[in-house]
N, C-alpha and C positions, 0 to 999 in steps of 0.2 A: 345643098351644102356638101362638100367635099369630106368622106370618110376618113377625112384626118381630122375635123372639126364633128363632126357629128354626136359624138359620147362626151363631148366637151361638157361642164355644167359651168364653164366662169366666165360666161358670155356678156360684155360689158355694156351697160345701156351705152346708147348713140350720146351723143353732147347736146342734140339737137334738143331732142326729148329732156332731160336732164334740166337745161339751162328754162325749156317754159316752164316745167315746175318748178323750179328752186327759186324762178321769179313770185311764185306765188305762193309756195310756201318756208321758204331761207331755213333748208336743213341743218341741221347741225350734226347730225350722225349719217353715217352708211352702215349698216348694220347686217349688210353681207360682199366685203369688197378684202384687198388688201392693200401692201402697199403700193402696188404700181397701177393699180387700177379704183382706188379710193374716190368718192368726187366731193367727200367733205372733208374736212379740218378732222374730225375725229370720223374712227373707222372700228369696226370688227373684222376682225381677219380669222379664217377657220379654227385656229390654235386659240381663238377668245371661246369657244362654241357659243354663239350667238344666242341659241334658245334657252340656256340656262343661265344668263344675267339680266338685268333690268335693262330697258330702252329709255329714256329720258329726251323730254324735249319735244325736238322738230325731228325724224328720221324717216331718214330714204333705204328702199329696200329694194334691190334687181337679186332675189334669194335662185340657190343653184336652181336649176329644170329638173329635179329630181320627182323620184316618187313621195320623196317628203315634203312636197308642197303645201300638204295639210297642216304639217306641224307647225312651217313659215306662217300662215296662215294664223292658226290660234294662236302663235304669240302676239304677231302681229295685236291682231284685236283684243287681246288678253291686256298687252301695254298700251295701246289706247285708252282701253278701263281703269288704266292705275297710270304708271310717273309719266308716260308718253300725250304730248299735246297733240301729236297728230303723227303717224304713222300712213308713208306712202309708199304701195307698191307695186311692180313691173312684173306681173304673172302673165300665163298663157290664158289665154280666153277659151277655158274649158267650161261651160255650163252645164256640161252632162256629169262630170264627176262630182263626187263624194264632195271630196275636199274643196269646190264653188259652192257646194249650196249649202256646206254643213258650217264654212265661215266667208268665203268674198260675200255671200246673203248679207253678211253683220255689217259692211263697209256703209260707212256714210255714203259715201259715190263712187259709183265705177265709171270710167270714162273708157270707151274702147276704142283702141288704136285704128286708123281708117287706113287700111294696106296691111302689110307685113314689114315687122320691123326689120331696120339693117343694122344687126349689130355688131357689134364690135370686138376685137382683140389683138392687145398691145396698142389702143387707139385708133386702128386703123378699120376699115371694112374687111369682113371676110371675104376671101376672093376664092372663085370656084380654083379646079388645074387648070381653065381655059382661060385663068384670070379676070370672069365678070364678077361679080359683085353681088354674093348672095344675100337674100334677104330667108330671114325663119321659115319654117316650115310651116307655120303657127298662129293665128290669129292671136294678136296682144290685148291686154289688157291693164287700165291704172285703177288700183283701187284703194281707196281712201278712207283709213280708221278715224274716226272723230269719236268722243263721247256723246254726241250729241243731237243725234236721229235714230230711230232705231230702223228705218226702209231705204234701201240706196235710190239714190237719184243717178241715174243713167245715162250719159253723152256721148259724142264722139270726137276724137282727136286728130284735125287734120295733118296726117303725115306727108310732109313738104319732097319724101323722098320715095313716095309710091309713082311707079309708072300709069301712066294713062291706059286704061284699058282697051 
């Protein structure tokens, strides 16, 4: 990625990605977006501070790539526990760290992204200076709060926009 994107944290899921979940699970919240980059009807924007009000419902969650991913994380599962039907998220596929095993462990399912994601900003693909078309640095991950397993079930996400190795 290009040192103009790199320290970035409001990197927008793909549509691709986006539109198979939300056929499978019809969010109704984004609960780290604003407003030009929203993909529900209702939205948390940084000035809501997301971790300190309730999540309710169906909610989709692409939270910044910070070191705070722990915190994303335990609300996440926290509101699964209580007003949240199901909470879904777009983290990095970290298993070595703290913050995978001390909460993505808790997810009903993880489904890991197959390639590296291409993400997004202002809708478009990040493009290098040479103008290609970078994809994360980062193996992805979706994982999925439910009340109602306590061990995740594990799969893989074919991504329609990985090159052929």
């Amino acid at each position: 990625m290009s040192t103009e994107t790199t320290n970035r944290t409001d990197w927008e899921t793909p549509k691709w990605l986006f539109n198979l979940l939300n056929e499978e699970f019809r969010f109704n919240l984004d609960a780290a977006a604003n407003k030009s980059n929203s993909l529900c009807g209702d939205f948390l924007c940084e000035a809501d501070n997301a971790l300190k009000i309730t999540w309710k419902d169906r909610v989709w969650c692409n939270p910044p790539y910070t070191k705070d991913i722990g915190k994303w994380l335990k609300k996440a599962y926290d509101e699964s526990c209580n007003e949240a039907e199901v909470v879904v998220m777009l983290i990095k596929a970290t298993p070595e760290t703290r913050a995978w095993n001390d909460w993505a462990l808790k997810a009903k399912e993880i489904r890991f992204i197959d390639g590296r994601v291409l993400f997004e900003l202002d809708g478009k693909p990040v493009l290098s200076k040479k103008g290609s078309i970078q994809s994360g640095t980062f193996p992805s991950a979706v994982v999925i709060f439910k009340n109602e397993e306590k061990y995740p079930k594990c799969s893989r996400i074919k991504n329609p926009k990985k090159k052929a190795a």
